[in-house]
C-alpha positions in Angstrom: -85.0 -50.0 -98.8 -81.6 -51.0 -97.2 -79.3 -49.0 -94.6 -75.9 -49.1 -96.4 -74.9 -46.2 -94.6 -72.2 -48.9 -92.5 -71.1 -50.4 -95.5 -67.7 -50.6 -96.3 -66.6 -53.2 -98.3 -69.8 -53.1 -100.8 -72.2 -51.2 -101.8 -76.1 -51.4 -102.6 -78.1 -49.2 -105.2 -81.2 -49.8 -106.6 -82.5 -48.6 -109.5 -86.6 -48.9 -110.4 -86.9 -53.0 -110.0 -83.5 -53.6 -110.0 -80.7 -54.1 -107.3 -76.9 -53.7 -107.2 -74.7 -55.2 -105.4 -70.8 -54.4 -105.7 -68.1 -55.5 -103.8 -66.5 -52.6 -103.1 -62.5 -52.9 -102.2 -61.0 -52.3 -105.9 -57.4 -51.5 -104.3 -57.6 -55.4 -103.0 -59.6 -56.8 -106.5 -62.2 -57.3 -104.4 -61.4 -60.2 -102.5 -63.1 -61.4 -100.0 -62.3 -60.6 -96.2 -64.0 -61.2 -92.9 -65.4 -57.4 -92.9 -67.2 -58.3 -96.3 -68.7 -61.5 -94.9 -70.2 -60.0 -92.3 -71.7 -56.8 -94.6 -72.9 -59.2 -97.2 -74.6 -61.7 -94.8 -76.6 -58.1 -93.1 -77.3 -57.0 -96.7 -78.7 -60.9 -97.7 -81.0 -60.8 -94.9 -82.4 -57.4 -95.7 -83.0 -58.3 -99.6 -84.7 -61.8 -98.5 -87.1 -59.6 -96.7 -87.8 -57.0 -99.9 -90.3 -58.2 -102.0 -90.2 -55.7 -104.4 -87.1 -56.2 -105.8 -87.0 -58.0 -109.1 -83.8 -58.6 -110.2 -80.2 -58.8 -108.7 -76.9 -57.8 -110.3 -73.6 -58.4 -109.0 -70.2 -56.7 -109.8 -67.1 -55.5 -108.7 -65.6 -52.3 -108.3 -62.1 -51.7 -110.5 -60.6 -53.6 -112.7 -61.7 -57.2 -110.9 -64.8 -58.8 -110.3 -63.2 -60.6 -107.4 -60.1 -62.2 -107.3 -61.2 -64.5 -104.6 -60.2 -65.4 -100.8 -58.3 -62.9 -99.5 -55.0 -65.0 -98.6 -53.4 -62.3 -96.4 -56.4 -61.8 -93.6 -57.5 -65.7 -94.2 -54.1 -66.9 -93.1 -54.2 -65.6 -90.0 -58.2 -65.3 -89.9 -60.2 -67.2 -91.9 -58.3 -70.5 -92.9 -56.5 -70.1 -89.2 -59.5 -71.2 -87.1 -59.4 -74.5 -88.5 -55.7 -75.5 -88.1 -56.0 -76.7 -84.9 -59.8 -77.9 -84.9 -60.7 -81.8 -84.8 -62.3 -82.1 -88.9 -64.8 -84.4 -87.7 -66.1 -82.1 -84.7 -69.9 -81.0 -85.2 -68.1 -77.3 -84.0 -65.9 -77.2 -87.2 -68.2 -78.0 -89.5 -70.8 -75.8 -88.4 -67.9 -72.7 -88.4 -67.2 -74.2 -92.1 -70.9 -73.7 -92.9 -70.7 -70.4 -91.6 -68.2 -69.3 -94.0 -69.0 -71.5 -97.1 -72.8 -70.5 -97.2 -72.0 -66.5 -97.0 -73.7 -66.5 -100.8 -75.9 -68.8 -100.1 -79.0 -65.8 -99.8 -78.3 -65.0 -103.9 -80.1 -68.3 -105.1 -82.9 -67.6 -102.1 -84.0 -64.5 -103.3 -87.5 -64.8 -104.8 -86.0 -62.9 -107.8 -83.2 -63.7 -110.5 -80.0 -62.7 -110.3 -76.8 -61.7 -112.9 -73.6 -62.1 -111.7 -71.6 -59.2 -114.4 -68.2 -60.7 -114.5 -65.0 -58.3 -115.8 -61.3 -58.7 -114.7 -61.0 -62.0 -112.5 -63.2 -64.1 -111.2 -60.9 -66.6 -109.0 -61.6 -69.2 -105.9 -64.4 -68.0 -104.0 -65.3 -65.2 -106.9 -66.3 -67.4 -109.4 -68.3 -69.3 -106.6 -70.1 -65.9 -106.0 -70.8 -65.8 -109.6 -71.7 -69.7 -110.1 -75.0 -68.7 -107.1 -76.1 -66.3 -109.6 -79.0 -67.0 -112.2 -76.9 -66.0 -115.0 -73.6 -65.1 -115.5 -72.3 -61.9 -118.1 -68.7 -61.9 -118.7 -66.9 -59.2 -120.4 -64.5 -60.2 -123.1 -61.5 -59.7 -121.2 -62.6 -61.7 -117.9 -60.5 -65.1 -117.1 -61.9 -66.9 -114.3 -61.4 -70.0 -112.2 -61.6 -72.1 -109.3 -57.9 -71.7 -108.2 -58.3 -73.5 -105.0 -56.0 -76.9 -105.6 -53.4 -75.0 -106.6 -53.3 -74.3 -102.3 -54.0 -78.1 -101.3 -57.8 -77.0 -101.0 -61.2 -77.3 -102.7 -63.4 -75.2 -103.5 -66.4 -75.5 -100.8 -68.3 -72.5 -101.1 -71.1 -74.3 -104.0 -69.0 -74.5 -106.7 -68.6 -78.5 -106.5 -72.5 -78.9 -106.7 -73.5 -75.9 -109.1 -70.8 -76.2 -111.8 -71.4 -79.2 -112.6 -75.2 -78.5 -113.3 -74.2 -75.8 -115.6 -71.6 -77.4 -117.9 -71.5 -80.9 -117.2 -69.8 -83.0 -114.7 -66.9 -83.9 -116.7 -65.9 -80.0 -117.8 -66.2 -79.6 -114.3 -64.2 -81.9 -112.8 -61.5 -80.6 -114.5 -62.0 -76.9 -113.8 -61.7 -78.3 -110.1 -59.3 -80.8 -109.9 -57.0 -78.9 -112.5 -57.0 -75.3 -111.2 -57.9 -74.5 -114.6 -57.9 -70.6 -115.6 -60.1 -69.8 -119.0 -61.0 -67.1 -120.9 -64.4 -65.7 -121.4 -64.6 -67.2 -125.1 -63.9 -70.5 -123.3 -66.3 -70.2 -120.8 -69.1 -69.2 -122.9 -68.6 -72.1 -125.5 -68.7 -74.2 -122.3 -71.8 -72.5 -120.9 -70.1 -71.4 -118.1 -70.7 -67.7 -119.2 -74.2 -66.9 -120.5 -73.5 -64.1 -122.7 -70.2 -62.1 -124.0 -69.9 -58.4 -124.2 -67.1 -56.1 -125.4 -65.4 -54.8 -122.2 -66.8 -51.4 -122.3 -70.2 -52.5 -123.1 -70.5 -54.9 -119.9 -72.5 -52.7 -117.6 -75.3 -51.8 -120.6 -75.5 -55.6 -122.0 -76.2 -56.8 -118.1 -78.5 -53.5 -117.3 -80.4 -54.7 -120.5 -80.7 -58.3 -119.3 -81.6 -57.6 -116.0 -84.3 -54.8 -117.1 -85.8 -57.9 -119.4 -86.1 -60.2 -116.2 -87.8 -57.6 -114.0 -90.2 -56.8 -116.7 -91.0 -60.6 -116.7 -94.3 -61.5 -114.4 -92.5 -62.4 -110.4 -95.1 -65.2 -109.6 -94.1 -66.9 -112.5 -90.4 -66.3 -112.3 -90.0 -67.3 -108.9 -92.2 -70.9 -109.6 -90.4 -71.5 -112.6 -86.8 -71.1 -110.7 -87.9 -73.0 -107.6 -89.3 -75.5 -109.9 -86.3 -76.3 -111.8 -83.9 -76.2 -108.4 -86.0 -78.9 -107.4 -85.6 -80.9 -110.4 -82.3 -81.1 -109.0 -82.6 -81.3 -105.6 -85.3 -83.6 -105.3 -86.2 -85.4 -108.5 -88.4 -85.1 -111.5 -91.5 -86.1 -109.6 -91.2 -83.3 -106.8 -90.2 -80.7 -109.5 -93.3 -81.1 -111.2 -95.4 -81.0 -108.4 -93.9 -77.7 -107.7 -94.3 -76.9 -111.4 -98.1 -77.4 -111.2 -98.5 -75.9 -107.8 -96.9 -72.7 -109.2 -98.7 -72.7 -112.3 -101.8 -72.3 -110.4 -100.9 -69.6 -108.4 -100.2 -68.1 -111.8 -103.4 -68.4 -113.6 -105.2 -67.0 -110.2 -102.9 -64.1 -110.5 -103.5 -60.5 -111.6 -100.5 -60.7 -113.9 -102.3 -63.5 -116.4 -105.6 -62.1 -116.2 -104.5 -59.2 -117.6 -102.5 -60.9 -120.6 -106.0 -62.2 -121.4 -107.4 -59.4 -121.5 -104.3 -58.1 -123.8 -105.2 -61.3 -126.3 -108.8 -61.0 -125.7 -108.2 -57.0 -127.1 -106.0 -57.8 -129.3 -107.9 -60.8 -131.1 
């Protein structure tokens, strides 16, 4: 269970196996602040902790997933701590990790996650949705990584995990272009996972994320570790991990009883 009673920028539910995260300031399109930082670093450390929780789905309030960095506090916030800093100093980059990594606890989580994607999804909202597992996008979403169109670069994972998902040459042009697509474009380009009509968004992602929970944890959470480390660390080390997880599989509860199903069954 989580204390959300504090919360003001998001908002936490959980339903059976599955958790909700939404950013909650609609009247802003979500974007993200200092206040929301903070809130969704407190919640982060609570959900690493719940290991119950099967799957993790992330939305936005309103009409806007999240329409990114919000400018207004960050000029005089955010962005405004660094003006004046030496780049090179150990200081600065360890503030920069500070901010950069605030998603950083989505692709930690011993579960899945499903990032449902309606409205924008701009700058450092796409880059919330790029740490998720999976990405839903409702027909009407346009997202992109907006950040060069400021003289900046998008440094909160999106340099890394795009190009994993749709290659390194679709990437680099989101990035270096500023590019803004649509969600047919993005899921031709594998950027979105799945499409749904704009009113069916919140069943087609509640139907995907039911289907993960359902799925057996031990085996989820090798299989995802596993294939991070393909990338991460190399073929050799990925399928050490593979094997490694694959035993604590067929020692678990969860296979012996689908045995028992096939033994039944056959």
């Amino acid at each position: 269970m989580t204390d959300q009673a504090h919360y003001e920028t998001i908002r936490y539910a959980r339903r059976a196996d599955v958790g909700t995260l939404t950013l909650n300031r609609p009247a802003k399109l979500n974007a993200l602040n200092p206040q929301m930082r903070t809130e969704l670093g407190h919640l982060g450390a609570q959900l690493a902790e719940d290991d119950t929780l099967r799957c993790l789905v992330v939305a936005g309030a309103g009409t806007s997933f999240s329409a990114g960095l919000d400018l207004s506090e960050a000029m005089t916030g955010t962005l405004a701590q660094f003006v004046d800093r030496d780049p090179d100093d150990d200081e600065t980059i360890e503030l920069g990790l500070a901010v950069a990594g605030v998603f950083e606890f989505i692709p930690q989580l011993p579960c899945p996650s499903v990032a449902a994607v309606h409205g924008h999804a701009y700058g450092a909202g796409l880059q919330l949705a790029l740490a998720c597992d999976f990405r839903i996008f409702a027909e009407g979403a346009r997202v992109g990584l907006t950040e060069a169109r400021y003289g900046l670069l998008p440094d909160m994972g999106a340099t890394f995990r795009l190009p994993r998902i749709i290659g390194e040459g679709r990437a680099r042009e989101l990035i270096l272009l500023g590019e803004i697509i649509d969600a047919a474009e993005a899921f031709r380009i594998g950027l979105a996972n799945r499409i749904a009509p704009d009113h069916q968004l919140d069943s087609a992602v509640d139907e995907f994320a039911e289907r993960l929970a359902a799925q057996a944890p031990l085996a989820i959470r090798g299989a995802r570790a596993a294939i991070d480390a393909g990338w991460r660390l190399g073929p050799a080390t990925s399928l050490r991990m593979t094997v490694a997880a694959q035993a604590r599989c067929l020692a678990s509860d969860d296979f012996k009883n689908a045995c028992q199903g096939i033994a039944a069954n056959g």
